[in-house]
VEXLO-39240 format. One record per residue: residue number from 1; residue in one letter; x, y, z of N, C-alpha, C in turn. Coordinates in Angstrom, 2 decimals, decimal comma. Layout:
! VEXLO-39240
<NUM; "A"; <X; Y; Z>; <X; Y; Z>; <X; Y; Z>>
...
//
This chain:
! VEXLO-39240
<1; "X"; <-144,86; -15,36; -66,93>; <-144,67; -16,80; -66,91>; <-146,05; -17,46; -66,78>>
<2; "X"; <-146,29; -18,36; -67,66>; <-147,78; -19,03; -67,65>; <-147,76; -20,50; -66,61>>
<3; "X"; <-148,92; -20,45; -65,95>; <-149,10; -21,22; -64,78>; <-148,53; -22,51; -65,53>>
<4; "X"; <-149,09; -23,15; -67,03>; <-148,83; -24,84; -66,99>; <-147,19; -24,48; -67,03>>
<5; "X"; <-146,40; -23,73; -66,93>; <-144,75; -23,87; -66,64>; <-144,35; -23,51; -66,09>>
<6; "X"; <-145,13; -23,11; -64,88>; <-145,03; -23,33; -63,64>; <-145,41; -24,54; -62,90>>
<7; "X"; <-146,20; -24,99; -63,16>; <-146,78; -26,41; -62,68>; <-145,49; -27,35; -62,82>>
<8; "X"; <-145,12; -27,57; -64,17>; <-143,95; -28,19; -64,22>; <-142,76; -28,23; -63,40>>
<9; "X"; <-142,35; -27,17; -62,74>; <-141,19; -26,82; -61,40>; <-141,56; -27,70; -60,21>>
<10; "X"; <-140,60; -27,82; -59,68>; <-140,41; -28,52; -58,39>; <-140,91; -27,55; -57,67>>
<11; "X"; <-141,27; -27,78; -56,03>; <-141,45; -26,88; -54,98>; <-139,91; -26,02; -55,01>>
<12; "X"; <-138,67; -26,27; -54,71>; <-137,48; -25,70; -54,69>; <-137,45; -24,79; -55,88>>
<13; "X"; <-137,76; -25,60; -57,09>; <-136,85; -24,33; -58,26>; <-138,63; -23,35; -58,07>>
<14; "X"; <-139,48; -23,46; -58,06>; <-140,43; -22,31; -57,65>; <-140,36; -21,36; -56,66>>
<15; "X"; <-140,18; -21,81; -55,14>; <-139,16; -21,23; -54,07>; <-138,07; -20,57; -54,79>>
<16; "X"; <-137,04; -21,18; -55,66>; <-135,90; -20,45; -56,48>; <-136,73; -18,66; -57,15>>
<17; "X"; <-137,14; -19,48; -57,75>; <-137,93; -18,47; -59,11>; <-139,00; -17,60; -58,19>>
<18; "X"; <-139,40; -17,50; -56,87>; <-139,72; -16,99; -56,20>; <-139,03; -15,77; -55,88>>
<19; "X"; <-137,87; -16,01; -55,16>; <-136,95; -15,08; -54,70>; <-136,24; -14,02; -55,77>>
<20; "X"; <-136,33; -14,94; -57,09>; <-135,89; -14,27; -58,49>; <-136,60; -12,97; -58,62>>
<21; "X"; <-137,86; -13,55; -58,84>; <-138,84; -12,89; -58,83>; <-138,98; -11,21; -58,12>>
<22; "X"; <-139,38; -11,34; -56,82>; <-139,21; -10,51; -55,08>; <-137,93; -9,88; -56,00>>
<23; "X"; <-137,12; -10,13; -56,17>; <-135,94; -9,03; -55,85>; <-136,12; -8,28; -57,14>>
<24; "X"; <-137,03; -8,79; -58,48>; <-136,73; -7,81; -59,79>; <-137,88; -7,10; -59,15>>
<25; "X"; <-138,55; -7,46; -58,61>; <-139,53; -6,64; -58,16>; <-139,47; -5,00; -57,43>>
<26; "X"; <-138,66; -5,63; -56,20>; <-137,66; -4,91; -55,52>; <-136,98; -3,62; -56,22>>
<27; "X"; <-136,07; -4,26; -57,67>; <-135,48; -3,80; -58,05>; <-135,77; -2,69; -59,21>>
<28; "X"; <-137,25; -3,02; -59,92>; <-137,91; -2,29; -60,31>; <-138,98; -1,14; -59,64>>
<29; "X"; <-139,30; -0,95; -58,46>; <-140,15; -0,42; -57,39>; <-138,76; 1,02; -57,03>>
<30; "X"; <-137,99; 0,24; -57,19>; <-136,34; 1,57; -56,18>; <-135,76; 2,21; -57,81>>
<31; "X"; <-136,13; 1,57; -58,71>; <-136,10; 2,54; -59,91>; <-137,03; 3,38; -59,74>>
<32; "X"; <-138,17; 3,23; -59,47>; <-139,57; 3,98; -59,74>; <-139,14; 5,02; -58,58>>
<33; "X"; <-139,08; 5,10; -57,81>; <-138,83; 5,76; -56,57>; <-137,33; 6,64; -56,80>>
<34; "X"; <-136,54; 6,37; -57,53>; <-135,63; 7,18; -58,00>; <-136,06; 8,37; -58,87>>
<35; "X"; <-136,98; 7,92; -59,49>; <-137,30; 8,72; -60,39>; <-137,13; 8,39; -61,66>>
<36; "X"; <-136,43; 7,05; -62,13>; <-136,06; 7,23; -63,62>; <-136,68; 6,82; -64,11>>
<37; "X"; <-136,71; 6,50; -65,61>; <-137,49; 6,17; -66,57>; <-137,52; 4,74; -66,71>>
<38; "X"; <-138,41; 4,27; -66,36>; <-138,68; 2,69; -66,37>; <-139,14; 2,17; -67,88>>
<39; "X"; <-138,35; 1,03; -68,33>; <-138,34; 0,71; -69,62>; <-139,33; -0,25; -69,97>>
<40; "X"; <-139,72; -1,03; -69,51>; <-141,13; -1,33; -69,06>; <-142,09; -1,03; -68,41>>
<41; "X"; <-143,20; -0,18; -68,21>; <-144,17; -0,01; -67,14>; <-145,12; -1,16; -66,79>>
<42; "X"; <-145,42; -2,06; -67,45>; <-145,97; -2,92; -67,19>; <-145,05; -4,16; -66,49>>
<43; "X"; <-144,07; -4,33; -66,20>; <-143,14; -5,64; -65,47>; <-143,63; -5,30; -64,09>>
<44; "X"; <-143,95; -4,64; -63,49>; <-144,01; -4,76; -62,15>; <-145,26; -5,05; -62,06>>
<45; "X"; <-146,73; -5,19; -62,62>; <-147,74; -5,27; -62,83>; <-147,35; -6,61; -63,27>>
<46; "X"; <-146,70; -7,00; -64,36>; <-146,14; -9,13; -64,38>; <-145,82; -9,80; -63,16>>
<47; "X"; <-144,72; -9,04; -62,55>; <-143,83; -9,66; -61,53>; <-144,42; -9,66; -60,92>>
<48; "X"; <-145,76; -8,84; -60,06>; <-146,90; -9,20; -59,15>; <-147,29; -10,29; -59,48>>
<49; "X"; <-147,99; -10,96; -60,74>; <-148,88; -11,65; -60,93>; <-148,40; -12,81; -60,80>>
<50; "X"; <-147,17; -12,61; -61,70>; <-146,07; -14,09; -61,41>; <-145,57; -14,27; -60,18>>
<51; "X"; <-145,49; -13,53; -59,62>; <-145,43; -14,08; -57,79>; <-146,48; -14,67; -57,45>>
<52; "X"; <-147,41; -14,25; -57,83>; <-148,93; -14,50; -56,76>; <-149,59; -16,01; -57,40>>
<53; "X"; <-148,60; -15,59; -58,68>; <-149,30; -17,57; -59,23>; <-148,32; -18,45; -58,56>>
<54; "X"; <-146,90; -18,43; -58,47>; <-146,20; -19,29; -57,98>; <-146,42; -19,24; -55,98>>
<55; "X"; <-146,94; -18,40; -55,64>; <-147,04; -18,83; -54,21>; <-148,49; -19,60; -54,10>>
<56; "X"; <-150,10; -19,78; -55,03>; <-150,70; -20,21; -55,33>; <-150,50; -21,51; -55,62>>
<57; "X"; <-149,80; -21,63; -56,19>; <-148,95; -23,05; -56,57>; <-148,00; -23,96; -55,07>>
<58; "X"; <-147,19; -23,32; -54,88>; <-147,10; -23,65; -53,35>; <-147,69; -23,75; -51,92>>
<59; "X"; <-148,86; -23,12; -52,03>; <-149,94; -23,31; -51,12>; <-150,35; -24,63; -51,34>>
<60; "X"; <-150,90; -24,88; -53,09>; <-151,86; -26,08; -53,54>; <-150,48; -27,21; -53,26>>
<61; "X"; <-149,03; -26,92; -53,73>; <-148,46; -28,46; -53,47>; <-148,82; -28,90; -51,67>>
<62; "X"; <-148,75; -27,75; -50,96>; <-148,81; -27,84; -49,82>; <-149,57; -28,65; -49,03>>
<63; "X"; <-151,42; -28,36; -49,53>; <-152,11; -28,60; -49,17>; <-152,14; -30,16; -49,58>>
<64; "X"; <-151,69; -30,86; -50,80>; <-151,88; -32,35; -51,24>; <-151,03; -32,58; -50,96>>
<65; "X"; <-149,77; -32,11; -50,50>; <-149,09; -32,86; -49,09>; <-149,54; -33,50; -47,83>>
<66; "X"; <-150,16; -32,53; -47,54>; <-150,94; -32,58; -46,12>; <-151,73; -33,78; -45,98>>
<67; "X"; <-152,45; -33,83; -47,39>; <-153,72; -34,78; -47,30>; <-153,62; -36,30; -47,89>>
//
């Protein structure tokens, strides 16, 4: 997911798409650990990044709240 559509989300549907996020994460990590054949190897290497931009994003609404 590219940051300018992320920018566009509310704090909530990002929080939403947050938790979306965490659990394919989750859910791809307990495949790996099973042992099976993961059909993407690279999504969990996305789903990191796309977490780490949308909590980036919620820090920054955070902070121009504050101020």
């Amino acid at each position: 997911m590219k940051k300018t559509d992320l920018q566009k989300l509310g704090q909530k549907e990002l929080e939403e798409k947050l938790r979306e996020l965490q659990q394919q994460l989750i859910k791809e990590r307990a495949q790996i650990a099973r042992g099976t054949q993961v059909k993407n190897p690279y999504i969990i290497k996305n789903t990191r990044k796309a977490i780490a931009r949308i909590l980036q994003l919620l820090q920054q609404k955070e902070v121009t709240q504050k101020a």
